[in-house]
TIPA-832094 format. One line per 2 residues: for each residue y, z, x of N, C-alpha, C. Coordinates in nm, 4 decimals, always signed. Layout:
<vovos>
Y/Z/X/Y/Z/X/Y/Z/X  ...
</vovos>
This chain:
<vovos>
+1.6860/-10.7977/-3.6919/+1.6189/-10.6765/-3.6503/+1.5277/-10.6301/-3.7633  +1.3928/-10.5784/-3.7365/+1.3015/-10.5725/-3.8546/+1.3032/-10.4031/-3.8459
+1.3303/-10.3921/-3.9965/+1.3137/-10.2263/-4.0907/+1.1555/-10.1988/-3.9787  +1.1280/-10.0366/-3.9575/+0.9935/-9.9953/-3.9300/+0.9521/-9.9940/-4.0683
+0.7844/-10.0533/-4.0592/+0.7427/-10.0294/-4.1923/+0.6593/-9.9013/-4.1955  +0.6099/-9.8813/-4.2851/+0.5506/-9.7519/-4.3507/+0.4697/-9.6584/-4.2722
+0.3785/-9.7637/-4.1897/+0.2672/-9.7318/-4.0868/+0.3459/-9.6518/-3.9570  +0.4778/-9.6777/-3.9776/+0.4790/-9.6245/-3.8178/+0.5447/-9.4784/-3.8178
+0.4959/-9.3998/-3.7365/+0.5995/-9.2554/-3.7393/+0.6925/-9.2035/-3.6471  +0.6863/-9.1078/-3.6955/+0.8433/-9.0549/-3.5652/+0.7687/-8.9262/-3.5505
+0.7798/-8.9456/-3.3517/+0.7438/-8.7867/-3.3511/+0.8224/-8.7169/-3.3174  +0.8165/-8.5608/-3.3819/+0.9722/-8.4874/-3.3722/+0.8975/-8.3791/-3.2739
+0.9901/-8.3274/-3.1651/+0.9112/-8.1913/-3.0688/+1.0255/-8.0765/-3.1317  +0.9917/-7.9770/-3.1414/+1.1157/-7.8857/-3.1872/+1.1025/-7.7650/-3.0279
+1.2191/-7.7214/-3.0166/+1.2022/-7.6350/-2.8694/+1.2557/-7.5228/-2.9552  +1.2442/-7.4069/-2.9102/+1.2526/-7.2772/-2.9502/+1.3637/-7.2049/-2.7817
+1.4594/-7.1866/-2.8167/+1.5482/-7.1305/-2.7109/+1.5802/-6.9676/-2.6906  +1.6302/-6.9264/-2.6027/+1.6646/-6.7957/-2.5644/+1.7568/-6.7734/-2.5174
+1.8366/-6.6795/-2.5446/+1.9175/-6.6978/-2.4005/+1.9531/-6.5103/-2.3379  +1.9064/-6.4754/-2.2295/+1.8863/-6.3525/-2.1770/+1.9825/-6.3428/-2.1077
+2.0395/-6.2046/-2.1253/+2.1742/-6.1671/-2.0431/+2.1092/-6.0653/-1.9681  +2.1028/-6.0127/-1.8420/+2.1085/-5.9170/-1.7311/+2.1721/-5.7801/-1.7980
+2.0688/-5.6803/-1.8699/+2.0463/-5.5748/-1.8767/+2.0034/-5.4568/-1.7536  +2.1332/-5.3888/-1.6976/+2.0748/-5.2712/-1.6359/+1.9630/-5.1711/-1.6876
+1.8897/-5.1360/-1.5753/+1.7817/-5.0508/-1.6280/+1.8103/-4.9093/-1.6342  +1.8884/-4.8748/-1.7343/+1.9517/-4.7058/-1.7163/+1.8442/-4.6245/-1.7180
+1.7140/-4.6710/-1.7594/+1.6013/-4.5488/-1.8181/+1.4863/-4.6466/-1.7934  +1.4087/-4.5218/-1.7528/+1.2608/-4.6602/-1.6932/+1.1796/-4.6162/-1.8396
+1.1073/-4.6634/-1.8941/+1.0132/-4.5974/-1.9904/+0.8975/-4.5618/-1.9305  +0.8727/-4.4745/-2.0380/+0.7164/-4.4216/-1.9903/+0.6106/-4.4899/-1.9374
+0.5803/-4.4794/-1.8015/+0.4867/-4.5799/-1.7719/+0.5265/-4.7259/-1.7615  +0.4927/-4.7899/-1.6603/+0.4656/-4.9370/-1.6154/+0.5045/-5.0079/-1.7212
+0.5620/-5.1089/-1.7653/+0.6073/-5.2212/-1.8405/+0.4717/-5.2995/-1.8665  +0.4141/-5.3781/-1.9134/+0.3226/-5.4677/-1.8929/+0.3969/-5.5981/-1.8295
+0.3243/-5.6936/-1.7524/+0.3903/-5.8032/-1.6561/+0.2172/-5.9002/-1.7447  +0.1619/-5.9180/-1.8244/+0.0465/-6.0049/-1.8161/+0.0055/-5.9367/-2.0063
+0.0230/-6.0008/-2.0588/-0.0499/-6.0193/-2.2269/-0.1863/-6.0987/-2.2120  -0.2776/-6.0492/-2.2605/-0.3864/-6.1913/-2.2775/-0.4150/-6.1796/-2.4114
-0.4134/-6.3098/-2.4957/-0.4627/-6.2812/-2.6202/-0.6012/-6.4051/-2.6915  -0.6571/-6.3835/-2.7810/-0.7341/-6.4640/-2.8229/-0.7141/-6.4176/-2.9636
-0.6823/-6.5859/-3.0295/-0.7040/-6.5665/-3.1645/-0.8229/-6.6615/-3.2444  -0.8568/-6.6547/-3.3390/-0.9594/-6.6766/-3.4041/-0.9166/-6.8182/-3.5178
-0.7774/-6.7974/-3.5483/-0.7650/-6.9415/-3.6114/-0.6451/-6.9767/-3.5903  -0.6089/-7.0967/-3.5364/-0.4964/-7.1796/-3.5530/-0.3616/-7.1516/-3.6093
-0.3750/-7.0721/-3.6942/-0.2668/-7.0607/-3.7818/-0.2008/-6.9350/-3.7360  -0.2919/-6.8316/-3.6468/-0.2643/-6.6783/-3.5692/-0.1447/-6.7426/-3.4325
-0.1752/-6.8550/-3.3845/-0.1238/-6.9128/-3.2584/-0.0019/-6.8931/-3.2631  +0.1062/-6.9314/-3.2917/+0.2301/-6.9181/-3.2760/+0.3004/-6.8138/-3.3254
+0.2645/-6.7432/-3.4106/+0.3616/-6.6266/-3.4281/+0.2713/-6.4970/-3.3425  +0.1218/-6.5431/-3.2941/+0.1174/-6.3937/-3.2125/+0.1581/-6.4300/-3.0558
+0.1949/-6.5893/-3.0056/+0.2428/-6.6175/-2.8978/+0.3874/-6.5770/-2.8704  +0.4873/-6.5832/-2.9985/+0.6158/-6.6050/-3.0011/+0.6129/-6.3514/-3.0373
+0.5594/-6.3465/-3.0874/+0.5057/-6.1802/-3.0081/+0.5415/-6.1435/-2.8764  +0.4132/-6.2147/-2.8511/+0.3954/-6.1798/-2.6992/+0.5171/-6.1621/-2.5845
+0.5790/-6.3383/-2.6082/+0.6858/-6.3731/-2.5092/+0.8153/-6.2787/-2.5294  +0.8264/-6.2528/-2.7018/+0.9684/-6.1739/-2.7434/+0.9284/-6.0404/-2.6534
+0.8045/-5.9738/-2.6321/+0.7570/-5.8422/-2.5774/+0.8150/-5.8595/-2.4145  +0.7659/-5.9760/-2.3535/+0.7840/-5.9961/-2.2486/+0.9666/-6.0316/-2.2152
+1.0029/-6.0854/-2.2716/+1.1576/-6.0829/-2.2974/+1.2126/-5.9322/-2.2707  +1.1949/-5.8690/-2.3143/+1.2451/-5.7282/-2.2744/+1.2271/-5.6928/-2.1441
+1.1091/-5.7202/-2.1087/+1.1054/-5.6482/-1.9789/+1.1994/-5.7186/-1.8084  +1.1571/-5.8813/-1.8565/+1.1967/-5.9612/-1.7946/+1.3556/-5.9443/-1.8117
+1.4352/-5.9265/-1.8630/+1.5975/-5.9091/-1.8958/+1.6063/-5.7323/-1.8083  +1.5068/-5.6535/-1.7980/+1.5503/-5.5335/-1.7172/+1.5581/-5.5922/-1.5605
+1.4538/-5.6748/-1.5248/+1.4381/-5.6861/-1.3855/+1.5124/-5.8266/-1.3290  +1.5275/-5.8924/-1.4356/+1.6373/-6.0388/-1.4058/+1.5701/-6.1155/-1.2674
+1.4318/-6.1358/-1.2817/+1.3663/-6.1612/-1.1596/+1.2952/-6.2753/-1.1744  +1.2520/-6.3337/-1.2502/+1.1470/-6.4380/-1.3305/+1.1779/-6.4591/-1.4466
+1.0630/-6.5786/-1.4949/+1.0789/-6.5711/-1.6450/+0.9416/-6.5573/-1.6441  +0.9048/-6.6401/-1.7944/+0.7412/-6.6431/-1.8516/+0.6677/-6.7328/-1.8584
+0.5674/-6.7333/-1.8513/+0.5026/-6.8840/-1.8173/+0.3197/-6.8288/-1.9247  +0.3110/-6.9060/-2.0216/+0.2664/-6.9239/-2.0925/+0.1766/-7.0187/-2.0850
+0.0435/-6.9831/-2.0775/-0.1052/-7.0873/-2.0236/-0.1983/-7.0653/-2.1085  -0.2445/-7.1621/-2.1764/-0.3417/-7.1707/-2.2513/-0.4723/-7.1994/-2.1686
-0.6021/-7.1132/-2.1883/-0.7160/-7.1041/-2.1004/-0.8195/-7.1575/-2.1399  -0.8083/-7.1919/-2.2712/-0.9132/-7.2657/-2.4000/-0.8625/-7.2236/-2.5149
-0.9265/-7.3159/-2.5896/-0.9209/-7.2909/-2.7415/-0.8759/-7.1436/-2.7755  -0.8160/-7.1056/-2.8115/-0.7710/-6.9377/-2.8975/-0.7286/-6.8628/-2.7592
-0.7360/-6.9040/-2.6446/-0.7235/-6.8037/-2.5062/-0.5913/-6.8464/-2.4468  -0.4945/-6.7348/-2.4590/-0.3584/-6.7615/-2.3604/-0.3735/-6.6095/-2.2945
-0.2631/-6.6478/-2.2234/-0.2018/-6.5066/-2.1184/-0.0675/-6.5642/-2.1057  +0.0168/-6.4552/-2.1756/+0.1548/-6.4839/-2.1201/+0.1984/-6.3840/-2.0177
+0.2896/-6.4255/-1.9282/+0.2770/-6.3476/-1.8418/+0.4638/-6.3568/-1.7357  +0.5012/-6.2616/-1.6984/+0.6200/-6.2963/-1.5888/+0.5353/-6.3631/-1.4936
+0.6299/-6.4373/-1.4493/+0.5982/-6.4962/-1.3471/+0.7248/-6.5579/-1.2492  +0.7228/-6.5194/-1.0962/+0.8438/-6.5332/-1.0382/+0.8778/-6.7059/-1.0316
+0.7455/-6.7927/-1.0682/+0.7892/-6.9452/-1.0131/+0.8159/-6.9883/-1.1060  +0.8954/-6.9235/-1.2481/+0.9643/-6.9746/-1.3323/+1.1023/-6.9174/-1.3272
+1.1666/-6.9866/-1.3567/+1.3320/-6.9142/-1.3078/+1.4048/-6.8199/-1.4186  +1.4028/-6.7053/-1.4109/+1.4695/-6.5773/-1.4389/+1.5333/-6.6523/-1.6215
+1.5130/-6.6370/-1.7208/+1.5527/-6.6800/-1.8553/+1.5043/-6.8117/-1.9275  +1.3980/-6.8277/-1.8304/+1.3193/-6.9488/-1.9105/+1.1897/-6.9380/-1.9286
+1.1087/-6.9354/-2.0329/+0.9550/-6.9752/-2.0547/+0.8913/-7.1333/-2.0683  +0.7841/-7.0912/-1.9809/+0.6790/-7.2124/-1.9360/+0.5770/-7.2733/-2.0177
+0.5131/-7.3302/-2.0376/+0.3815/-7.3793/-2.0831/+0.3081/-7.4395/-2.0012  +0.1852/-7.3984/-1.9450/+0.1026/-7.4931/-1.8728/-0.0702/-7.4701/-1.9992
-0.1308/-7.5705/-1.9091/-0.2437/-7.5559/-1.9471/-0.3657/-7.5347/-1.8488  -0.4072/-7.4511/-1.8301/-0.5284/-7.4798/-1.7538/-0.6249/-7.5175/-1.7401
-0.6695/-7.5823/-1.6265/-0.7595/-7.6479/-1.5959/-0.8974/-7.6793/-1.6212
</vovos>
């Protein structure tokens, strides 16, 4: 059996988990929840901690209504919208890309 030599790599994916428990809504807050973030950032390096923002924001609301999860779409370069969405199942976030 031959050692991999030097040239070859390993690709590693890392997943980022959650896990949401069903919070009653004892108190509505002021005004409407947001259900839709859109953001644009300007460099690469803004991407993941103002995405992992967004979804933790959306996490709250989604754990009052236990109805959906989040589904996370990139629209171009620097352009997402995270957003609830019912065709993801109630404690999980999505990634698509659009078209």
């Amino acid at each position: 059996m031959m050692e991999p030599s030097w040239h070859e790599t390993q690709k590693v994916q890392y997943m980022t988990t959650a896990t949401l428990e069903r919070v009653p809504a004892a108190q509505t807050p002021e005004g409407p929840a947001p259900r839709s973030i859109s953001l644009e950032f300007s460099s690469a390096s803004e991407v993941h901690a103002g995405l992992e923002e967004a979804v933790a924001e959306l996490i709250e609301v989604a754990a009052q209504e236990a109805a959906c999860g989040i589904l996370v779409t990139r629209l171009h370069p620097g352009s997402y919208t995270v957003a609830l969405d019912e065709s993801v199942p109630f404690g999980e976030t999505y990634e698509s890309i659009a078209a």
